[in-house]
C-alpha positions as CSV (number, residue, x, y, z in Angstrom):
1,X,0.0,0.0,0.0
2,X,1.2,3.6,-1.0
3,X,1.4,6.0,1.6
4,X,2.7,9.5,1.6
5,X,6.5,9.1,3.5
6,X,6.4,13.5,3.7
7,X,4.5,15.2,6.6
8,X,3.5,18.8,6.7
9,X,4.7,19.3,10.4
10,X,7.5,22.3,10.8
11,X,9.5,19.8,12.4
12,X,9.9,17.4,9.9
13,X,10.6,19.9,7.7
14,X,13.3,21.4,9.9
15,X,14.9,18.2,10.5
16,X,15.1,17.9,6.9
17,X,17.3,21.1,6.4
18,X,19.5,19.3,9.0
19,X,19.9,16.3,6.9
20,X,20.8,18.7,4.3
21,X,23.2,20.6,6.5
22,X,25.0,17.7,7.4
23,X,25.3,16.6,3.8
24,X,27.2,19.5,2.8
25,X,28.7,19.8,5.6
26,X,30.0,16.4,4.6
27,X,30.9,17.9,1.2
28,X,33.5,20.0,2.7
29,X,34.9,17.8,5.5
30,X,35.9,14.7,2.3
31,X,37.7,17.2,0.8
32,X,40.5,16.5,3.2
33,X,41.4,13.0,2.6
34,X,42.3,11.0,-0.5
35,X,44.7,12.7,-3.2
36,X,45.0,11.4,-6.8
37,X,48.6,12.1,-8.3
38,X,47.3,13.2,-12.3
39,X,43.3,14.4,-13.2
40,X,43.2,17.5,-10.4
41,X,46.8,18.3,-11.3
42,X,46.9,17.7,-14.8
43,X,44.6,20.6,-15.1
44,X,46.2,23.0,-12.4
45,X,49.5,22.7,-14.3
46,X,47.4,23.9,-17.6
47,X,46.3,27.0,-15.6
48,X,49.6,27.9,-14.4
49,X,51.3,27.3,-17.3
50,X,50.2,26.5,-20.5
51,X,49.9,29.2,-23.6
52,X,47.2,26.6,-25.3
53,X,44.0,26.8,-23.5
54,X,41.8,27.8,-26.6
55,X,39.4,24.9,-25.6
56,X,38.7,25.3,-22.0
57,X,40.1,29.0,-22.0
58,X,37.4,30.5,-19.7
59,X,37.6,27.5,-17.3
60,X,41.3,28.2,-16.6
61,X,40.5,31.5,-16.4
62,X,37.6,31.2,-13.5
63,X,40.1,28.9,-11.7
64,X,43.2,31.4,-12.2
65,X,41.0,34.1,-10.7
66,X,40.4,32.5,-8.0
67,X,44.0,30.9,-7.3
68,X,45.1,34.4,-6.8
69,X,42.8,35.8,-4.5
70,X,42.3,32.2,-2.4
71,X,45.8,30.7,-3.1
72,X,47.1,28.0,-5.5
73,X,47.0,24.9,-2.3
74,X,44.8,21.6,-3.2
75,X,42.6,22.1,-0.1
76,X,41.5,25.7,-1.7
77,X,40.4,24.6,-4.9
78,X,38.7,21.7,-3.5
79,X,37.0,24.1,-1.7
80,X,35.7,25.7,-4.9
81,X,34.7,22.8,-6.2
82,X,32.4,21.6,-3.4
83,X,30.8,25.1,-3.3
84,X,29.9,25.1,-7.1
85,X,28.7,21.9,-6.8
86,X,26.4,22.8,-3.9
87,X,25.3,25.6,-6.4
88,X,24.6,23.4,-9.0
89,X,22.0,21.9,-6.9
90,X,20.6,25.0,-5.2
91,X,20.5,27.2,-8.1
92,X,17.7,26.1,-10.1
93,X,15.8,26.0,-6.7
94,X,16.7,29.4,-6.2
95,X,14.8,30.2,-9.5
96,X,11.5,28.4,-7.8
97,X,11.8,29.0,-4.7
98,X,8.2,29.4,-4.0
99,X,7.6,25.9,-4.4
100,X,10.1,24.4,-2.5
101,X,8.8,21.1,-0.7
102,X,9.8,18.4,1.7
103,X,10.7,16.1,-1.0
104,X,12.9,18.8,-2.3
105,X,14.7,19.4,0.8
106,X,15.3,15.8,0.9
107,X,16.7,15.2,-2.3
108,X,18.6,17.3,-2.1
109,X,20.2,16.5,0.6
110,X,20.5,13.3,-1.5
111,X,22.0,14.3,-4.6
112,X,24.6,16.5,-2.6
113,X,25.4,12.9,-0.9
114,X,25.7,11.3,-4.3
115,X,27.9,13.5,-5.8
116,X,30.0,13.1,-2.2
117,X,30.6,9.8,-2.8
118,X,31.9,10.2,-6.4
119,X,34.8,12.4,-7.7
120,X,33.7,15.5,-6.5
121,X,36.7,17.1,-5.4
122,X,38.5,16.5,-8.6
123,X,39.7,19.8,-10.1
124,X,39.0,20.8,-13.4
125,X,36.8,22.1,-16.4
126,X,33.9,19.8,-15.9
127,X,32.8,21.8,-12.5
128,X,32.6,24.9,-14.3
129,X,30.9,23.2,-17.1
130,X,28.5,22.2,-14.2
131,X,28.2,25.6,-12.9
132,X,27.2,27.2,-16.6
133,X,24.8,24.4,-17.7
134,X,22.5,24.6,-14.5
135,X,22.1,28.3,-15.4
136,X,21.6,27.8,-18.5
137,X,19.1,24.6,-17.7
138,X,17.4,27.5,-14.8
139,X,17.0,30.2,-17.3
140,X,15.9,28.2,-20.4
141,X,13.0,26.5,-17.7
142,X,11.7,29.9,-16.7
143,X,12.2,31.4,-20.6
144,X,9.6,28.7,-21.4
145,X,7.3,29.7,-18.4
146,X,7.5,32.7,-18.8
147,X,7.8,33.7,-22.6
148,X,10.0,36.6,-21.5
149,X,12.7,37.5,-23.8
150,X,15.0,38.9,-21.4
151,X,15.9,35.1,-20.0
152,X,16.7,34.2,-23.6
153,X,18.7,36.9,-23.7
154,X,20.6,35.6,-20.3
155,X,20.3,32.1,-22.1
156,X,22.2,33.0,-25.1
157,X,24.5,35.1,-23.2
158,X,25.5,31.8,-20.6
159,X,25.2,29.5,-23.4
160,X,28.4,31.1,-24.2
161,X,30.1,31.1,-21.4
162,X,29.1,27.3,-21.2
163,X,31.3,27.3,-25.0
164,X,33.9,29.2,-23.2
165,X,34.1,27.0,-20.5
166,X,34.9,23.9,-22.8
167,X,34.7,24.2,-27.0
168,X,33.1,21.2,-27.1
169,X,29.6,22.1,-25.2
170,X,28.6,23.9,-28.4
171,X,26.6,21.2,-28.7
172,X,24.2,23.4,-26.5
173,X,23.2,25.4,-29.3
174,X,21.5,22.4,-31.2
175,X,19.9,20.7,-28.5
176,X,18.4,23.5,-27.2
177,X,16.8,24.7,-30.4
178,X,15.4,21.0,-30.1
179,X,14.1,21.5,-27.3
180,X,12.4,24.7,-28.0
181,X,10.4,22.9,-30.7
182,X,9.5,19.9,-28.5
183,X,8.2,22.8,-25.9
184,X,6.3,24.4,-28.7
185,X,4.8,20.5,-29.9
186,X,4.1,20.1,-26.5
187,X,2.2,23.5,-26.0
188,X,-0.3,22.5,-29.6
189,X,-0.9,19.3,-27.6
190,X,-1.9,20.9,-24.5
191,X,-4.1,23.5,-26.6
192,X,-5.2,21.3,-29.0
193,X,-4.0,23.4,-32.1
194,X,-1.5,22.6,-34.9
195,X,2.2,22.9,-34.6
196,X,2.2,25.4,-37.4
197,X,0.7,28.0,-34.7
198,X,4.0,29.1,-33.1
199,X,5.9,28.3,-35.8
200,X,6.5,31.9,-36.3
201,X,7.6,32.7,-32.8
202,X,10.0,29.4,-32.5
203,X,11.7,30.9,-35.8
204,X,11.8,34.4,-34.4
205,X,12.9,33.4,-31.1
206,X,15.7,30.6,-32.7
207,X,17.4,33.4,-34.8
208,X,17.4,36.0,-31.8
209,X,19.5,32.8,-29.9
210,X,22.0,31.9,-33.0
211,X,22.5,35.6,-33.5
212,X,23.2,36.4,-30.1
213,X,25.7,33.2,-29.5
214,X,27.5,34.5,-32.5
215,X,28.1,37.7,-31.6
216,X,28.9,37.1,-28.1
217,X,30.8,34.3,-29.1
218,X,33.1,37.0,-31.5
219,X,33.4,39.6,-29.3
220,X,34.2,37.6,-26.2
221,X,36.9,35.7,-27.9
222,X,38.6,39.2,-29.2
223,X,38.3,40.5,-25.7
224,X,40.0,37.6,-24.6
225,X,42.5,37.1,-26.9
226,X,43.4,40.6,-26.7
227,X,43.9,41.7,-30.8
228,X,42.3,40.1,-33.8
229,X,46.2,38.0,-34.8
230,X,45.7,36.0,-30.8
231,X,41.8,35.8,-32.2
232,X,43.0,34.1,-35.3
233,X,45.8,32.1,-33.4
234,X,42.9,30.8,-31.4
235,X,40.7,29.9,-34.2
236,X,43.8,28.0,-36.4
237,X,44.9,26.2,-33.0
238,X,41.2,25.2,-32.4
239,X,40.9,23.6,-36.0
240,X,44.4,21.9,-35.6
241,X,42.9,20.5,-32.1
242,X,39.3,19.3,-34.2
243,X,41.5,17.6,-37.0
244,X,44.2,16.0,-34.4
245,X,41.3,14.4,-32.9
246,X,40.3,12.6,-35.8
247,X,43.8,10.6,-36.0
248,X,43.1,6.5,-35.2
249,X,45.8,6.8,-32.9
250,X,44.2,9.9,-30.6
251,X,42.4,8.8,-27.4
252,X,40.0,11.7,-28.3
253,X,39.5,10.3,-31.6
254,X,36.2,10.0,-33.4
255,X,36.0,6.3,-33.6
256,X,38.0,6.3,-29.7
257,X,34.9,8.3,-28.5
258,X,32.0,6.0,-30.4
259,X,33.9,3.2,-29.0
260,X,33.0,4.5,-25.0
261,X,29.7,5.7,-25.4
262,X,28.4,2.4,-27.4
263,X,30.4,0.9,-24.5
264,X,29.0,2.9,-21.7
265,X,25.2,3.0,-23.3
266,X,25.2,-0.7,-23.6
267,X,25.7,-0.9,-19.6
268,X,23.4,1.7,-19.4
269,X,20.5,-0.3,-21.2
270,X,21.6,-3.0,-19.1
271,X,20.9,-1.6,-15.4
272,X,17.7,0.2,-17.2
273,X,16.3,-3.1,-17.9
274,X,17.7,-4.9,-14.4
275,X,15.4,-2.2,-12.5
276,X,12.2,-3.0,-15.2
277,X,12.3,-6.7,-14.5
278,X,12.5,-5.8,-10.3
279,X,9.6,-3.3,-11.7
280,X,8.1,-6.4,-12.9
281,X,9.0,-9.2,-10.3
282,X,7.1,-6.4,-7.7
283,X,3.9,-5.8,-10.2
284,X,3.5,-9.0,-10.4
285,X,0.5,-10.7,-7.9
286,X,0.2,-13.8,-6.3
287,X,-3.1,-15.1,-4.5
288,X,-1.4,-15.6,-1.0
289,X,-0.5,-13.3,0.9
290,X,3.0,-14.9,2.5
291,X,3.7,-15.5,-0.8
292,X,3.4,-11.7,-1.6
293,X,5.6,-11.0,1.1
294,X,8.4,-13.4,0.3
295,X,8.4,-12.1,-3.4
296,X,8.5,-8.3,-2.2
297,X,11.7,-9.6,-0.4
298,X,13.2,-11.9,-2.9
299,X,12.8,-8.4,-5.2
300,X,14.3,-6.2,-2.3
301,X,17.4,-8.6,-1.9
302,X,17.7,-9.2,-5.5
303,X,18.8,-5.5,-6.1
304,X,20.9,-5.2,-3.0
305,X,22.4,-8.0,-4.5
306,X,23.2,-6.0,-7.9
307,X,24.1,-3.0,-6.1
308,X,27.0,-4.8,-3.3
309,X,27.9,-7.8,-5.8
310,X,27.2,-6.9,-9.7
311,X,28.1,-3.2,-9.4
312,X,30.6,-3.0,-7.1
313,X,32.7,-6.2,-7.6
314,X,31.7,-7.3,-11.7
315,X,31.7,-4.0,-13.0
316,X,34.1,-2.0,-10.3
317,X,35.5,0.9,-12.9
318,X,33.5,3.9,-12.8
319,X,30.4,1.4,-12.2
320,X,28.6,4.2,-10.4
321,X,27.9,6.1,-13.3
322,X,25.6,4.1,-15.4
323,X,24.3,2.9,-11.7
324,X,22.7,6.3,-10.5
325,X,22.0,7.2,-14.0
326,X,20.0,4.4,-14.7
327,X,18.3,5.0,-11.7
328,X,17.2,8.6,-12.4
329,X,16.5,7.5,-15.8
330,X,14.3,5.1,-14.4
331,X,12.1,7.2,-12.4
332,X,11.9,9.5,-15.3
333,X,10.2,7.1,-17.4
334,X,8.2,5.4,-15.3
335,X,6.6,9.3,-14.6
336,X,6.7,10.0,-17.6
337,X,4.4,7.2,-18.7
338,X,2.1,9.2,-15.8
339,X,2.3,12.4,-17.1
340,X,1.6,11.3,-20.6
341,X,-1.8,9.3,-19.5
342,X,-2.6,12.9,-17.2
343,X,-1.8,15.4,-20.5
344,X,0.8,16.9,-17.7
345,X,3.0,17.8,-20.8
346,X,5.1,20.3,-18.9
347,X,6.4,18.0,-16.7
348,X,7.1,15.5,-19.4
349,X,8.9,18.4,-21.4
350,X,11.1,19.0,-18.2
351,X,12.0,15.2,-17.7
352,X,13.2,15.4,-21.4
353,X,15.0,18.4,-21.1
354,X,17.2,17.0,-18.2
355,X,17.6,13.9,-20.4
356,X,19.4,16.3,-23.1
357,X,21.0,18.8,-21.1
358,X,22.6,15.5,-19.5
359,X,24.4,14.7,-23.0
360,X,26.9,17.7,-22.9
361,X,29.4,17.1,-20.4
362,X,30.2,13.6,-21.8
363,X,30.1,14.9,-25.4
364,X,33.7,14.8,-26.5
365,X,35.2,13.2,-23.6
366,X,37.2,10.1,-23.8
367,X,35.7,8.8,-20.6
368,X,32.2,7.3,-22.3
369,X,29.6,8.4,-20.8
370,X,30.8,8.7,-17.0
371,X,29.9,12.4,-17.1
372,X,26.5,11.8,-17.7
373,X,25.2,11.0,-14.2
374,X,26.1,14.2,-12.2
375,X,23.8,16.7,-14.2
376,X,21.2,14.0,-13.6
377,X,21.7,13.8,-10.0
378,X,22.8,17.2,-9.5
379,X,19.3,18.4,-11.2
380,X,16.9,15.6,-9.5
381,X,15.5,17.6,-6.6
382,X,14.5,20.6,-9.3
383,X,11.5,17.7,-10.8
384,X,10.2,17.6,-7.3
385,X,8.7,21.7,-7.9
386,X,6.6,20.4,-10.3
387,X,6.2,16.4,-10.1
388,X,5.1,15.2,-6.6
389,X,6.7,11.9,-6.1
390,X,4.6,9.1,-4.2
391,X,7.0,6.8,-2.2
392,X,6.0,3.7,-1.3
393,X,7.6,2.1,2.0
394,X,9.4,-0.6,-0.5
395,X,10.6,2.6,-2.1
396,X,12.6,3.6,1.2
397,X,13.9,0.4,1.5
398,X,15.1,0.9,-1.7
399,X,16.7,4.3,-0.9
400,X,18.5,2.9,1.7
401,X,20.7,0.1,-0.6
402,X,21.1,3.3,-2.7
403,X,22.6,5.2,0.0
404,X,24.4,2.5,1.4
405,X,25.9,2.0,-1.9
406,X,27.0,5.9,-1.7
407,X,28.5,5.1,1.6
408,X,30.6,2.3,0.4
409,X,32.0,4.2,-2.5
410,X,32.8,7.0,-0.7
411,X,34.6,5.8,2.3
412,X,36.1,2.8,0.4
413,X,37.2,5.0,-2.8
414,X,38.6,8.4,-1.5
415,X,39.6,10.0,-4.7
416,X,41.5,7.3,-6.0
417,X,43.0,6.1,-2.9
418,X,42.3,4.2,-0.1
419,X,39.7,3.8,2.7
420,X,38.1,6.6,4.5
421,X,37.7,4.2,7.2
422,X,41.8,3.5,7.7
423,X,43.1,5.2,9.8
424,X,46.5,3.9,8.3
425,X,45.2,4.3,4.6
426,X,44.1,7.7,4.5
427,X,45.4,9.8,7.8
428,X,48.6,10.8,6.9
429,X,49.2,14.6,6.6
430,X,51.9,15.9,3.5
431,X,54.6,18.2,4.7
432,X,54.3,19.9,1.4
433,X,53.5,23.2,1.2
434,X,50.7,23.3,-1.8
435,X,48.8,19.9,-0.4
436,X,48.5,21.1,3.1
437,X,45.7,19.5,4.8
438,X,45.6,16.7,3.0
439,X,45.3,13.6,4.6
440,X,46.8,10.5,2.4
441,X,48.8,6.8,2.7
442,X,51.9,7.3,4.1
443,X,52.9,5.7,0.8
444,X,52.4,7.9,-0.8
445,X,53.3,10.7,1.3
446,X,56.9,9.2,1.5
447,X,56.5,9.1,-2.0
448,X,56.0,12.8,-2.7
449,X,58.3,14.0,0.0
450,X,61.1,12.1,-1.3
451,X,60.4,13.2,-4.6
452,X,59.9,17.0,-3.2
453,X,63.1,17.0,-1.0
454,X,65.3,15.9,-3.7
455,X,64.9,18.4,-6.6
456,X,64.5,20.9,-3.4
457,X,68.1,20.0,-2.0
458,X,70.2,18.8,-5.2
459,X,69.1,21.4,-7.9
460,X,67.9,25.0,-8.3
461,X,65.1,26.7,-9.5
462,X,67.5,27.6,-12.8
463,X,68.1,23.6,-13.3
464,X,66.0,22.2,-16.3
465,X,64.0,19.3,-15.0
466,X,61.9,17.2,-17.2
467,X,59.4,15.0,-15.1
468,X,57.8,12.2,-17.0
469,X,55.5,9.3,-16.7
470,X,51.6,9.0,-15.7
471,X,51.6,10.3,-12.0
472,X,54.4,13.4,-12.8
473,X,51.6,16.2,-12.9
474,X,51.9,16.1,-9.3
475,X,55.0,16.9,-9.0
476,X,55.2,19.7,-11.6
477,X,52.3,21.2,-9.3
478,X,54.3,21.1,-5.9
479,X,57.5,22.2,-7.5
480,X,56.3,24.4,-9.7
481,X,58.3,23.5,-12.4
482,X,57.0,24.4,-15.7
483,X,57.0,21.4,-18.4
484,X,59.7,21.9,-20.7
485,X,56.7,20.7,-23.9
486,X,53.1,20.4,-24.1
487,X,52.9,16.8,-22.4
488,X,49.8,14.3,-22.8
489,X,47.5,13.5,-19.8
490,X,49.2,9.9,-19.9
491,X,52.9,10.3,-20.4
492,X,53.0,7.0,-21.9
493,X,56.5,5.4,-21.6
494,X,55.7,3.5,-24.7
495,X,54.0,5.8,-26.9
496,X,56.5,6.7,-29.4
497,X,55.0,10.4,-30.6
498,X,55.5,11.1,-27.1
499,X,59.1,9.9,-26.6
500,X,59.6,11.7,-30.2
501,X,58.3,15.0,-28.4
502,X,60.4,14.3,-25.3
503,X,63.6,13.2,-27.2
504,X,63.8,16.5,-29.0
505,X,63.7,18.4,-25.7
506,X,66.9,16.0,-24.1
507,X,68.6,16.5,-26.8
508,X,68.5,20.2,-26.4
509,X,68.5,21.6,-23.1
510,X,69.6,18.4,-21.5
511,X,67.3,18.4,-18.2
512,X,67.6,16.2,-15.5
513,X,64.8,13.4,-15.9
514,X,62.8,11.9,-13.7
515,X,60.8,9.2,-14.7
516,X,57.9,8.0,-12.6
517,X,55.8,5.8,-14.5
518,X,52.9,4.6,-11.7
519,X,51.6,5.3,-8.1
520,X,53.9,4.1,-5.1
521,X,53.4,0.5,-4.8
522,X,54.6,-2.9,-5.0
523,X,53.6,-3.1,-8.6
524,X,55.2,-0.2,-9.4
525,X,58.7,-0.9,-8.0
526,X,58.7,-4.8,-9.5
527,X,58.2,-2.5,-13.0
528,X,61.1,-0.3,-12.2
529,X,63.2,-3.6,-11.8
530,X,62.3,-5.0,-14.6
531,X,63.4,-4.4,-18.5
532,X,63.9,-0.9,-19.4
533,X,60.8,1.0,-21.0
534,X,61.5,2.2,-24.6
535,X,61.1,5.6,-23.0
536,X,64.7,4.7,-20.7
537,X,66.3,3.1,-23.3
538,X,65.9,6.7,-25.2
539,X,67.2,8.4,-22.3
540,X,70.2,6.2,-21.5
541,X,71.2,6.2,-25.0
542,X,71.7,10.1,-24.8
543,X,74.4,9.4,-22.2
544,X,72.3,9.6,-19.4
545,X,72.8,7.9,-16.0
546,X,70.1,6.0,-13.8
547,X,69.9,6.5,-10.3
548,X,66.7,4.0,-9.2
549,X,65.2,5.7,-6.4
550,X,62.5,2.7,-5.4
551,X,59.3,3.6,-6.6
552,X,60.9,6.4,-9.3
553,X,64.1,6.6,-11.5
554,X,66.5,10.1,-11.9
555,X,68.4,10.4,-14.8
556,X,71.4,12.6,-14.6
557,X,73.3,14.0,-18.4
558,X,76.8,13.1,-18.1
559,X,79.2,15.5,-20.1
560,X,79.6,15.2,-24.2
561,X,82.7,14.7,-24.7
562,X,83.8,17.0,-27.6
């Protein structure tokens, strides 16, 4: 039997804001344990110092502004990033505020806990990406309310920011014309007249948007780019980036990315139709009552056995994604379906528009369709203003694996290191000056103090040092050493454009090299005593000399002899 979970009392309501309190409270406090040596520092190292940031220009910018007014430390930016993300999920509330609930309050509270327990203190372009889309999502939703043309004015106007923020969410410009004419089919449904009626105002309205883009998108990029020779730089180095990507051997390739998403959509389809068979197995009636029972918890411990078993330990990388996407998707169709049999065809249009919006962040990215989820989640409580969700007690029950699940991959997963819950794994402070606060494996802090403490005592800042291999963004960031060439996110040591790139610098300037191929562990240092990498053998035979270090190699230049 369905019963209504949500009372009207003050007090469940207040307890509610202090479930969502605590939930971003816990936001901030994770962002002081776990430290990943390359996605976070990868990017920082871009702001800082490279002259190439045509496609995610603005992002580097936002984050430049506010390294210099907050500082450059780890604990700082993750700061910014758990207060954009809590922005993500209040601004659109903000917008309709008037019809804030209990339900909204709670999943709120939810999706902020979600988003916890993924990679949410990873620095980078995606969270401004975040930031720009929800205003644009906010502002396109009240634009169709409202008819007003000043918020599709703000729309075109963040629309290009979103651009600025990363090239590739251009892709906003199409989808959202597509879903201006879904709004407008929806609206002849609702009225009972023929698409042909607004015709005229989704033309007028579409060229006022594409106009605008353009001309923001001009004038923004001259301001930026300071004189109309950078403007043109920006625009060759753009096209040289589109037709790199369409190399077979780039990871951003056409055919690399079709390869993910078919990947990632097919696991997606899969968990879709996991949760419509438990959909069906709870639909389905038996005479007797016991037997009801026993089938309600055969259902129940089926999916807590996909969640703990299938998810976690069959699928295990990035298995969350398509999990809590599926399970937003889920509950979109399934009200959908509702608000198609009740002619609600506003709440079907916003269901659908989340659906898109979804699709930019993962557009262009190499990592399939992991990027997908977070808008979803992030977005969730904003359905609850105009869809009133009925939860069943089965549905709590339900709620709970979910959050269980959350739990687990939070405090078993920091940031791509170990247990929350360790006080060995994840307690150990670095005496660095830029990771401050953070609390990591004494692995690894041995690891990066060693590394740290040589180049500090044996060389200047005047030495040429060329750090190499998959976890060396890190240590660019702490020594602020700037790369000596535009290096790859990977640093492959078997990738032979990249040893091309890196063989041309050694030959040159002659740096010190440090190669440091993986994270500090045993796996690592039974590599480092193993056969010589095609990237060593290129160093060595420039007269170099190894000096193995345990979990990293230095390579000193000996003299040429004339």
């Amino acid at each position: 039997m369905n019963k209504h979970f949500f009372l009207t009392h003050n007090a469940k309501k207040y307890a509610l804001y202090i479930v969502l309190f605590a939930s971003a409270l816990f936001l901030f406090f994770i962002n002081f344990f776990g430290l990943d040596f390359t996605d976070s520092f990868y990017h920082l190292n871009n702001i800082e110092h490279s002259q190439e940031k045509y496609m995610t220009f603005l992002s580097y910018t936002l984050l430049g502004f506010w390294t210099h007014f907050f500082g450059d430390t780890l604990i700082s930016l993750r700061i910014f990033n758990s207060t954009v993300t809590l922005l993500v999920v209040f601004i659109p509330l903000l917008f309709f505020r008037k019809k804030i609930n209990n339900q909204t309050i709670l999943f709120s509270a939810i999706a902020i806990f979600i988003l916890t327990s993924t990679h949410s203190n990873v620095v980078g372009y995606d969270i401004i990406t975040r930031l720009f889309l929800i205003l644009v999502f906010a502002l396109f939703v009240k634009f169709v309310h409202t008819g007003k043309t000043y918020f599709l004015i703000l729309v075109g106007l963040f629309s290009i920011l979103l651009t600025g923020a990363r090239l590739q969410n251009i892709i906003i410009v199409p989808i959202l014309l597509s879903l201006y004419f879904i709004h407008y089919y929806f609206k002849a449904l609702k009225n009972n007249k023929r698409v042909g009626t607004y015709v005229n105002t989704f033309i007028k309205h579409s060229i006022i948007y594409v106009l605008l883009i353009a001309a923001l998108g001009i004038t923004g990029l001259l301001v930026f780019f300071n004189d109309p020779s950078h403007f043109l730089n920006a625009i060759y180095a753009i096209i040289q980036n589109l037709i790199h990507s369409s190399s077979p051997h780039n990871s951003h390739s056409f055919r690399a990315l079709l390869d993910a998403y078919i990947i990632d959509f097919i696991k997606l389809l899969q968990y879709l139709g996991f949760l419509f068979f438990i959909k069906y197995l709870h639909s389905f009636k038996v005479k007797s009552q016991v037997a009801q029972y026993v089938l309600s918890g055969f259902t129940v411990l089926l999916f807590a056995f996909f969640t703990f078993v299938g998810v976690i330990y069959v699928d295990k990388n990035f298995s969350f994604s398509p999990y809590y996407a599926s399970i937003v998707l889920f509950i979109f169709l399934i009200s959908s379906r509702q608000s198609i049999h009740e002619k609600r065809y506003d709440q079907l249009f916003l269901f659908i528009t989340i659906v898109f919006f979804s699709l930019i962040p993962p557009f262009g990215s190499n990592t399939g369709l992991f990027k997908y989820f977070p808008f979803l989640v992030s977005v969730f409580p904003v359905t609850t203003l105009f869809y009133r969700y009925r939860i069943s007690r089965t549905a709590i029950i339900y709620l709970m694996i979910i959050l269980l699940y959350a739990s687990y991959t939070r405090l078993n997963h920091t940031n791509e290191d170990g247990r929350l819950t360790s006080h060995i794994q994840t307690n150990t402070t670095v005496d660095i000056p830029k990771l401050k606060h953070i609390r990591t494996s004494p692995e690894r802090v041995q690891y990066l103090e060693n590394v740290y403490s040589d180049y500090e005592n044996d060389f200047s800042e005047q030495t040429e040092i060329l750090f190499f291999g998959r976890v060396s963004h890190i240590v660019y960031y702490i020594t602020g050493k700037k790369p000596l060439y535009k290096q790859t996110f990977w640093m492959q040591p078997d990738n032979p454009g990249e040893i091309a790139k890196a063989e041309r610098v050694i030959k040159n300037k002659r740096p010190v090299v440090y190669y440091m191929p993986g994270y500090p562990d045993k796996e690592n240092r039974e590599k480092l005593k193993q056969e010589y990498s095609p990237f060593e053998k290129m160093v060595i035979s420039l007269g170099y000399i190894e000096k193995n270090k345990g979990q990293y190699k230095r390579y000193e230049p000996q003299p040429i002899s004339p």
